[in-house]
ROGU-708215 format. One line per field, with one value per residue (C-alpha): residue number from 1; residue in one letter; x, y negated, z negated. Coordinates in Angstrom, 3 decimals. Each point is the difference from the previous one (the first is absolute). Layout:
BEGIN
k = [NUM:...]
r = [a:...]
u = [X:...]
v = [Y:...]
w = [Z:...]
! end
This chain:
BEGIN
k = [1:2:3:4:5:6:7:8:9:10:11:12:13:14:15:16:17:18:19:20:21:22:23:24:25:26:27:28:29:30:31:32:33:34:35:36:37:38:39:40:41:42:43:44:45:46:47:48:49:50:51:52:53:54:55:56:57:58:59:60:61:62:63:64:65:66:67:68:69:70:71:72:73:74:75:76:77:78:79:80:81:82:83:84:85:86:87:88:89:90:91:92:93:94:95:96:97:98:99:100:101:102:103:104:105:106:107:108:109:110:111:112:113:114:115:116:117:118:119:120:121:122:123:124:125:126:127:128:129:130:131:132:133:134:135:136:137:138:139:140:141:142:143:144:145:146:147:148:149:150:151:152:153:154:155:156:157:158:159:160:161:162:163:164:165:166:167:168:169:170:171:172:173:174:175:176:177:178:179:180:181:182:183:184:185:186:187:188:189:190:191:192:193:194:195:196:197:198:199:200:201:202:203:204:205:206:207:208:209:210:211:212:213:214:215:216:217:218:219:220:221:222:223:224:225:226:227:228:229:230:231:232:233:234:235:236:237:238:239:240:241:242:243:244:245:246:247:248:249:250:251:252:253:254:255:256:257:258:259:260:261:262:263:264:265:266:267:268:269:270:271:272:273:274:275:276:277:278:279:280:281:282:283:284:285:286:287:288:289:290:291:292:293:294:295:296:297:298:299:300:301:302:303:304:305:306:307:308:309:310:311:312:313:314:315:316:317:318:319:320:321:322:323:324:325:326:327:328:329:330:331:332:333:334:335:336:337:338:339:340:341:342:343:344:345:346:347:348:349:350:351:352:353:354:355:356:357:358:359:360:361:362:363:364:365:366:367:368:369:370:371:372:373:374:375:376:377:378:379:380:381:382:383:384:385:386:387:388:389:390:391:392:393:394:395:396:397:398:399:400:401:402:403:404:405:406:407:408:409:410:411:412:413:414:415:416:417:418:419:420:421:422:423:424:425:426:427:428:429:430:431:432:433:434:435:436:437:438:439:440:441:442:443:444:445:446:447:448]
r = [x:x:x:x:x:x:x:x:x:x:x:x:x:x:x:x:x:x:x:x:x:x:x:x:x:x:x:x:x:x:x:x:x:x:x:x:x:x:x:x:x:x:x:x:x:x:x:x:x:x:x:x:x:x:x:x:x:x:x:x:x:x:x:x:x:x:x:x:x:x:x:x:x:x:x:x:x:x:x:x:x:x:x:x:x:x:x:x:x:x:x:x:x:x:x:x:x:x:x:x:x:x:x:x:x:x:x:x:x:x:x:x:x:x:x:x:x:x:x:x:x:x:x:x:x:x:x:x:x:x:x:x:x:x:x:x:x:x:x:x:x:x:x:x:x:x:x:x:x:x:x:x:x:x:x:x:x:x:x:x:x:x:x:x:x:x:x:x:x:x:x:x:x:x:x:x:x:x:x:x:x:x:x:x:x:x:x:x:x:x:x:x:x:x:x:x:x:x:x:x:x:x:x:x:x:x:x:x:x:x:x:x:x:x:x:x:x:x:x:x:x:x:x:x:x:x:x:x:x:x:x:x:x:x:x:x:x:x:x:x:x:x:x:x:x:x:x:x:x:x:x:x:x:x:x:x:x:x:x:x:x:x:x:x:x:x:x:x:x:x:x:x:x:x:x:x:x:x:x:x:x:x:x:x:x:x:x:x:x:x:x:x:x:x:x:x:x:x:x:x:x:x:x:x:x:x:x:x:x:x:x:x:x:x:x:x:x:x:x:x:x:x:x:x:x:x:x:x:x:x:x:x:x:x:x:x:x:x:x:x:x:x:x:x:x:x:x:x:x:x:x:x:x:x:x:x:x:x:x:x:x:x:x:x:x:x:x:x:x:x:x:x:x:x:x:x:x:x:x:x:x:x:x:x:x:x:x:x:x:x:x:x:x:x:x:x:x:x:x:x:x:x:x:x:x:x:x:x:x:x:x:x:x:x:x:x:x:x:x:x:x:x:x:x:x:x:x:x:x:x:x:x:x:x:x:x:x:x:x:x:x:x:x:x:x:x:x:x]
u = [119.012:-2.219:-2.187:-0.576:-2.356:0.824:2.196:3.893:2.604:0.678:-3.726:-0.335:0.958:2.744:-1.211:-2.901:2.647:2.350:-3.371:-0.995:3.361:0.307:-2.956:0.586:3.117:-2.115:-2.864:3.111:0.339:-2.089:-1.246:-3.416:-1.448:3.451:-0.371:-4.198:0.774:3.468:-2.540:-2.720:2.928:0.759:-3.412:-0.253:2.984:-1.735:-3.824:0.424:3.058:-1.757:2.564:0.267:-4.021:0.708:2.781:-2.037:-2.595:1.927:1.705:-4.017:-1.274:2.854:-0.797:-3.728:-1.511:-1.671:-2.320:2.618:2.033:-2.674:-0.347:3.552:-0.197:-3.006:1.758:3.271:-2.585:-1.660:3.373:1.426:-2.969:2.414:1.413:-0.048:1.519:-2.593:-2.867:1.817:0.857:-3.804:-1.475:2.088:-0.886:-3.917:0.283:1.392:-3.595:-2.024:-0.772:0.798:-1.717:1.257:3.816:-0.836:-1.460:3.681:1.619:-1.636:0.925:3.821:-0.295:-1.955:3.193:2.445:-1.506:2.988:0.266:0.110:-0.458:-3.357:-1.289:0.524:-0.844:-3.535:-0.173:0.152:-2.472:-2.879:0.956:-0.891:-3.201:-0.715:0.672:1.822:0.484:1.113:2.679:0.618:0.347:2.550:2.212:0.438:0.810:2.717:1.689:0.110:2.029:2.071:-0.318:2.347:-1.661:-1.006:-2.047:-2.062:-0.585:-1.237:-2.616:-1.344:0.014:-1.823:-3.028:-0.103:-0.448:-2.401:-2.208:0.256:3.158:2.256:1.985:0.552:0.756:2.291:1.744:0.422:1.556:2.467:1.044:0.818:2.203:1.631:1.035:0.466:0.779:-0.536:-2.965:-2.081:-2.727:-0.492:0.464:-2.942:-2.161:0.895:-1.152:-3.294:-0.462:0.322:-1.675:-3.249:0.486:0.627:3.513:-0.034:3.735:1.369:-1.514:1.377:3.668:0.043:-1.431:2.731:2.736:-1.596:0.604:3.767:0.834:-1.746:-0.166:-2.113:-2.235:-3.324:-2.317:1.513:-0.492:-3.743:-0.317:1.172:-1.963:-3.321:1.808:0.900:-3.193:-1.762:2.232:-0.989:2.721:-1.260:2.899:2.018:-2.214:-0.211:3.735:0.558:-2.710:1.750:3.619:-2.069:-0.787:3.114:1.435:-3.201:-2.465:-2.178:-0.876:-3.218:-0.775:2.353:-2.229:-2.832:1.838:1.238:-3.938:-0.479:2.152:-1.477:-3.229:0.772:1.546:-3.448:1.408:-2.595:0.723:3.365:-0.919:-2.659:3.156:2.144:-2.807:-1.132:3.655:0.338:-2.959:1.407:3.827:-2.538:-3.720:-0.854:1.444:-3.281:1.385:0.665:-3.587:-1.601:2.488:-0.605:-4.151:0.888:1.360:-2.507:-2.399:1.657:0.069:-3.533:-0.095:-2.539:-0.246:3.678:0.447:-3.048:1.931:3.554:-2.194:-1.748:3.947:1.776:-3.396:0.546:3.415:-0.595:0.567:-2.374:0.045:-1.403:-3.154:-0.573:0.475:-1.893:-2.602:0.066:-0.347:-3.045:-1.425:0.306:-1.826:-2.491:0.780:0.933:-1.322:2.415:2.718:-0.860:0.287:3.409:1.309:-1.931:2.266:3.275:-0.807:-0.174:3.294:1.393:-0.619:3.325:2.405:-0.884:2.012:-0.043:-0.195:-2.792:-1.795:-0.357:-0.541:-3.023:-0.996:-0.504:-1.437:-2.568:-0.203:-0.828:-3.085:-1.295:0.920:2.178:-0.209:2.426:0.438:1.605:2.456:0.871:0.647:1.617:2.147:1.544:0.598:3.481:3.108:1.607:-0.667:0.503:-2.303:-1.953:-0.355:-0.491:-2.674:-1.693:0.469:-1.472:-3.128:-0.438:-0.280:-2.245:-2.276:-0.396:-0.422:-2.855:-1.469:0.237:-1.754:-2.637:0.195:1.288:2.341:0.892:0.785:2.142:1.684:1.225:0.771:2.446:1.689:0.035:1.836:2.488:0.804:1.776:2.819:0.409:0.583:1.384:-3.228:-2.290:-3.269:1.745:0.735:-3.839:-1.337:1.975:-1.647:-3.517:0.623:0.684:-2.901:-2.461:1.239:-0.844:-3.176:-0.970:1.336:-2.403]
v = [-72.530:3.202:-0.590:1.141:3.392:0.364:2.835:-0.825:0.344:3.559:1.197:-0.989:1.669:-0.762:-1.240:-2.011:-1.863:-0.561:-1.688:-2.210:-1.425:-0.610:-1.585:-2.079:-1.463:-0.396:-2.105:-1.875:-1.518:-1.283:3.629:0.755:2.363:1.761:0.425:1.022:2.661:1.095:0.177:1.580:3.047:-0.677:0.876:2.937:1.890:-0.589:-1.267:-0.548:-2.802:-2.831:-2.433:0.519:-0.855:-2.870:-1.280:0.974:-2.134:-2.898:0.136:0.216:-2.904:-1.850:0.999:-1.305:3.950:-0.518:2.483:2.294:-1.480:0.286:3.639:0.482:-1.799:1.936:3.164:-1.025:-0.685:3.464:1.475:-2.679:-1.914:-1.620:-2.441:-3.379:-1.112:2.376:-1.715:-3.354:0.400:1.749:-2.988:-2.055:1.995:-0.181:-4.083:0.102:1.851:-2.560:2.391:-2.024:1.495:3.565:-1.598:-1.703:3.365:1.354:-2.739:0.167:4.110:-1.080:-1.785:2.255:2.143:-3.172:-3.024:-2.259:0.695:-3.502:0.443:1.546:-2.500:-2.455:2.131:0.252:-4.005:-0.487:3.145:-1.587:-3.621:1.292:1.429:-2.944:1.167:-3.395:1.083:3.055:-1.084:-3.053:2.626:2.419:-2.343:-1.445:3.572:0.221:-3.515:1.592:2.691:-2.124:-3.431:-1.266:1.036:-2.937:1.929:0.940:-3.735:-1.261:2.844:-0.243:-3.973:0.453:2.025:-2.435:-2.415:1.881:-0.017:-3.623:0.156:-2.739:-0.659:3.333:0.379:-2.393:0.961:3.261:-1.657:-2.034:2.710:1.989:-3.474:0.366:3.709:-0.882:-3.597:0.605:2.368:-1.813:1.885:-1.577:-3.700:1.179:1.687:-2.575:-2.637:1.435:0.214:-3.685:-1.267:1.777:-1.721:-3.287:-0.565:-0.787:-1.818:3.043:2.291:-1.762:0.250:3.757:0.839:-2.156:1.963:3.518:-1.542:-1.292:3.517:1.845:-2.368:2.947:0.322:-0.637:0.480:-2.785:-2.075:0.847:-0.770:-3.033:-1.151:0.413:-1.797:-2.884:-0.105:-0.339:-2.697:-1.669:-0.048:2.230:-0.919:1.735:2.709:0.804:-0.276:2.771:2.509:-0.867:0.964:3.136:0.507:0.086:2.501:2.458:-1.009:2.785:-1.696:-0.237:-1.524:-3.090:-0.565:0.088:-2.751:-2.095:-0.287:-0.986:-2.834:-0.715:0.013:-2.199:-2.886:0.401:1.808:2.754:1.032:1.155:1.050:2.757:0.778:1.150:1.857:1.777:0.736:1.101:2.474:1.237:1.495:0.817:0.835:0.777:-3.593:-0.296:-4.050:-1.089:0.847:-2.211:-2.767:0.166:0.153:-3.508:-1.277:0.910:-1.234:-3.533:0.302:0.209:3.745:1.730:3.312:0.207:-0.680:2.805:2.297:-0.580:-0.167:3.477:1.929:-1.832:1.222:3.193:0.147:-0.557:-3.625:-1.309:-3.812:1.386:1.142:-3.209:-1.999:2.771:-0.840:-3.876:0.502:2.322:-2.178:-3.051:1.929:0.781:3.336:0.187:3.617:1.370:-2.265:1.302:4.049:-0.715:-1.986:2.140:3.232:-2.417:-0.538:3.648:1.034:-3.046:1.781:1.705:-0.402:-1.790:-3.277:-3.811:-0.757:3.068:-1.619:-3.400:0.924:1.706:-2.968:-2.035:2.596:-0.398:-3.363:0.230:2.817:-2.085:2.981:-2.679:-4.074:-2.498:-1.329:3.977:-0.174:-3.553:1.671:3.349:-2.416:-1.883:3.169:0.551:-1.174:-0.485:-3.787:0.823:3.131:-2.059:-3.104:2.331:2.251:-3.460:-1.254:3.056:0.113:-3.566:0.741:3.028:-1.536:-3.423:2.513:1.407:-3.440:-0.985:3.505:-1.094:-3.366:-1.999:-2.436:-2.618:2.743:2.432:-3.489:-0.279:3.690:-0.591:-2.746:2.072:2.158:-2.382:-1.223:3.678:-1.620:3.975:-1.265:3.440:1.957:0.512:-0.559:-3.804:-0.015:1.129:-3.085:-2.483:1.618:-0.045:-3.752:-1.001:1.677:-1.713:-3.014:-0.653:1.767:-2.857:-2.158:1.368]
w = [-110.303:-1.598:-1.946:-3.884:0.227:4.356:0.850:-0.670:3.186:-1.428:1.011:3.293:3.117:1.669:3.176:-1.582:-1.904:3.234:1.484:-3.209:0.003:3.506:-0.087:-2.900:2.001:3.096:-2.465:-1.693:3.684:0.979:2.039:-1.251:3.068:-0.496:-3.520:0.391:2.132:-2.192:-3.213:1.960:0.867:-3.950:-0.962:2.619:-2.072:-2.972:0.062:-4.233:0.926:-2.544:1.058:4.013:-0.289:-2.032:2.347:2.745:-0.783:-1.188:3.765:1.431:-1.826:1.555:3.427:-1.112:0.279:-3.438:0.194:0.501:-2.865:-2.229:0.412:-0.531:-3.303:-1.360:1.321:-2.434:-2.339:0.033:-0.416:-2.554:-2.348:-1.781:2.957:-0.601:2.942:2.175:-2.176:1.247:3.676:0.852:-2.021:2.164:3.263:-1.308:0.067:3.389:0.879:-1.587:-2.955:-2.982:-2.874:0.686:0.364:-3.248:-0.949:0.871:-1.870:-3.189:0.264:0.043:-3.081:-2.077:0.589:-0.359:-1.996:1.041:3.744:1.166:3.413:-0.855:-1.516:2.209:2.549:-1.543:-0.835:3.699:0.756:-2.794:1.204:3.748:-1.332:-2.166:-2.917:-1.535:-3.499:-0.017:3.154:-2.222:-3.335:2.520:1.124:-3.699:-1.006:2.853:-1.634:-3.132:1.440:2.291:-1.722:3.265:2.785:1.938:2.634:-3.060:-1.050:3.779:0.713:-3.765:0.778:3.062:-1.471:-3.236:3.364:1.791:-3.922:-0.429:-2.504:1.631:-3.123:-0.563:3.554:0.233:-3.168:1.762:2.897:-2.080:-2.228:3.607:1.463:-3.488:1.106:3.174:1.282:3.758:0.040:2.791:-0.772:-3.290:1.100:2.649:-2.962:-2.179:2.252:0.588:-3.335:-0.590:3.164:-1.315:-3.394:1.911:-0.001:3.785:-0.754:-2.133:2.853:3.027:-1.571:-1.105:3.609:1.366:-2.291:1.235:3.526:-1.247:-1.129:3.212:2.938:1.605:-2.827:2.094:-2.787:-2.164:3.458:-0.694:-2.917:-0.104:3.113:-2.696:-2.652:2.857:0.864:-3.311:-0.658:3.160:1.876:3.411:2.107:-2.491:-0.335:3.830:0.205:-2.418:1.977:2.836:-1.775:-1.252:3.500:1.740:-2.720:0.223:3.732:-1.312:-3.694:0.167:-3.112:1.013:2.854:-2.291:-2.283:3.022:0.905:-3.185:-0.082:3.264:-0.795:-2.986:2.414:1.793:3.198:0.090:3.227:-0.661:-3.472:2.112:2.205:-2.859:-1.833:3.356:0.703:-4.142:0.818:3.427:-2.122:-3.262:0.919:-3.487:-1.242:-1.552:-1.311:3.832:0.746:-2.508:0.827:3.126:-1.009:-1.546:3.099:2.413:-2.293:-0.427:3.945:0.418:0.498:-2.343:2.144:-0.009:-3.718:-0.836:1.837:-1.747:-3.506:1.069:0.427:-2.366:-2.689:1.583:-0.975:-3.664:-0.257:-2.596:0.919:4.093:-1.712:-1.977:3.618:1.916:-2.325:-0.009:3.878:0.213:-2.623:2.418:2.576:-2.567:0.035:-3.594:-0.437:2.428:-1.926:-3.110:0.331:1.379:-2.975:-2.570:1.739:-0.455:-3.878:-0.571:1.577:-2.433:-3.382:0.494:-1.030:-2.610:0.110:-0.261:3.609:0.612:-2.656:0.795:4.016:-1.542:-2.048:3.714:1.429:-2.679:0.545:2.938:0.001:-3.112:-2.703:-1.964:-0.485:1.158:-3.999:-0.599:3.248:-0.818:-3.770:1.509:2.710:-2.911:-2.449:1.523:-1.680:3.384:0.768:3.545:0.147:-2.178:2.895:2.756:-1.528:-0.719:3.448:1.243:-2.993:1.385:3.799:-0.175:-2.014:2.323:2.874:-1.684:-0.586:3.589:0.869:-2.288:2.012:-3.141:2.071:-2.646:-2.411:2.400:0.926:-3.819:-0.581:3.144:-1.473:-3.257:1.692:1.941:-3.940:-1.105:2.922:1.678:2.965:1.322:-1.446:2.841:-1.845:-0.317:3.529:0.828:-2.756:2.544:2.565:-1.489:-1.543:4.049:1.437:-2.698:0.139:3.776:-0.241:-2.307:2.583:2.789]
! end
């Protein structure tokens, strides 16, 4: 229980050790306000007790007093430099605060003093991967593997950030090599599954969501999940069934109301597609997603002042693909100005971090104020190795560009960037949805 360099049993006083170990029993229970105020007498008998302040503010973190844990820690600290655990638990405590690069600050202390502490590093992978720091989370977790070569938890998270970078083979070799260690580890049939529905697999998708749901019938994420992979394969009835399964498990997921109004406004029911985005936003105001979904809707409903308004938060909120339709819509009101110093704000928060998605955001953004051509997005759309990426990003080079043809009143030639679009078949990728949309409403104005 002491550690190397604190004071042994031998040097305490009596009565400070009666408290430390009545409190450690008292923690050991489950009794954490018994065993605060049992350290805090611990501490009074002997202010230099390095391990009642460590305990102490292991049992406050707990409680969710961080701020108080954290000054425990560094207290420990003062008295013992050499903790590795201390540097652990306040890098912990400093997450819980939002203060990421001091925990990883605190991590990176612990193993300077122990080079093969494997909880630190993967500790720090997730701190940098928060931060968006991708390589070097990517470059922790592989350390951690080398040190625990079995560790399946170790195989999903570094799966999930080669994911989040665009490395779906290696993320799905991650998430294999974890099912290998561990046959019913939901999680990775879930992260596994993502992995291959953004590479296209919609089949090999659907069925590792569907084992995630086999080995946790409660497992409302995997619900989710598949409810996007249902829907990209067309099948919205399916997709909607699974929200509402997500829903009866968790009636404050927000983000399943968000995906059931997607599947709903993929059927065309736009009404009850607003309903679920509007209801989304009521449990998760900051969903910045349900706001431009629901920006969509109100626009296919007729409702530009609506949509500008949804376009304007979700923007607000940091969602990069709001700016470009905020844009499109002041442009159409031939306020393109006003348009333009909001997207030109977007693009700047975009340079970081520095990734594939970031980047080729930025190269429509572009597109759209003119900076770049539509020959280099078309070129950029199809640079991916992903042939799903690769459709999508082409689906989407091919719709922003016919909307700036019809701004520029070029009807026959926004008509065929439409259908351009319509070709990549991303049926589930909203900028395909919109090129229906578009294709419906310039078709019978030729008719009039």
């Amino acid at each position: 229980m002491f550690c190397a360099g604190c004071q042994t049993s031998e040097q305490l006083p009596a009565s400070a050790l009666t408290f430390f170990k009545r409190a450690f029993a008292e923690q050991q229970k489950g009794d954490r306000t018994g065993a605060i105020a049992d350290y805090t007498r611990a501490l009074e008998a002997d202010p230099k007790f390095t391990e009642a302040y460590f305990y102490r503010g292991d049992a406050m973190r707990d409680e969710g007093f961080y701020n108080g844990a954290i000054a425990d820690f560094t207290r420990a600290l003062e008295l013992e430099p050499k903790s590795i655990k201390a540097y652990c638990k306040r890098g912990l405590t400093r997450e819980s605060v939002g203060d990421w690069n001091s925990a990883i600050i605190d991590f990176t202390r612990a193993l300077e003093l122990d080079p093969a502490c494997t909880d630190a590093y993967f500790r720090r992978g997730g701190a940098r991967w928060y931060v968006g720091d991708y390589t070097g989370a990517v470059a922790d977790f592989t350390r951690a593997l080398e040190l625990e070569p079995k560790n399946s938890l170790l195989f999903v998270d570094r799966g999930a950030v080669r994911r989040e970078i665009g490395d779906l083979e290696g993320a799905i070799a991650d998430d294999t090599h974890a099912l290998e260690l561990d046959p019913e580890n939901s999680g990775a049939h879930n992260d596994r599954g993502l992995a291959k529905r953004d590479q296209g697999d919609l089949t090999g998708a659907i069925a590792d969501f569907t084992r995630a749901l086999e080995l946790n019938a409660n497992f409302s994420f995997a619900y989710n999940n598949r409810c996007l992979a249902r829907c990209a394969a067309g099948d919205f009835d399916g997709a909607i069934a699974d929200t509402d399964s997500a829903l009866k498990i968790n009636p404050q997921y927000s983000e399943a109301f968000n995906n059931r109004g997607l599947a709903k406004r993929d059927e065309g029911d736009f009404d009850g597609a607003i309903t679920d985005f509007t209801h989304a936003l009521q449990l998760d105001p900051t969903l910045r997603l349900a706001y431009f979904n629901r920006g969509l809707a109100k626009r296919a409903k007729h409702d530009p002042s609506g949509a500008a308004d949804d376009f304007r938060e979700g923007a607000r909120l940091g969602y990069r693909y709001s700016a470009f339709w905020e844009f499109l819509l002041q442009a159409e009101k031939g306020q393109r100005e006003n348009g333009t110093i909001v997207l030109t704000q977007e693009l700047e928060s975009v340079k970081k971090p520095d990734t594939e998605n970031n980047r080729w955001s930025a190269q429509i953004g572009n597109l759209l104020l003119g900076r770049t051509g539509f020959d280099a997005t078309l070129t950029s759309a199809t640079a991916t190795r992903n042939d799903y990426t690769k459709r999508g990003r082409v689906c989407e080079a091919w719709f922003y560009q016919g909307m700036l043809q019809k701004l520029a009143g070029q009807r026959a030639n926004a008509m065929e960037s439409f259908h351009h679009a319509l070709s990549t078949g991303r049926v589930e990728w909203p900028e395909y949805q919109e090129a229906v949309y578009e294709l419906k409403a310039l078709n019978e104005d030729t008719k009039m």
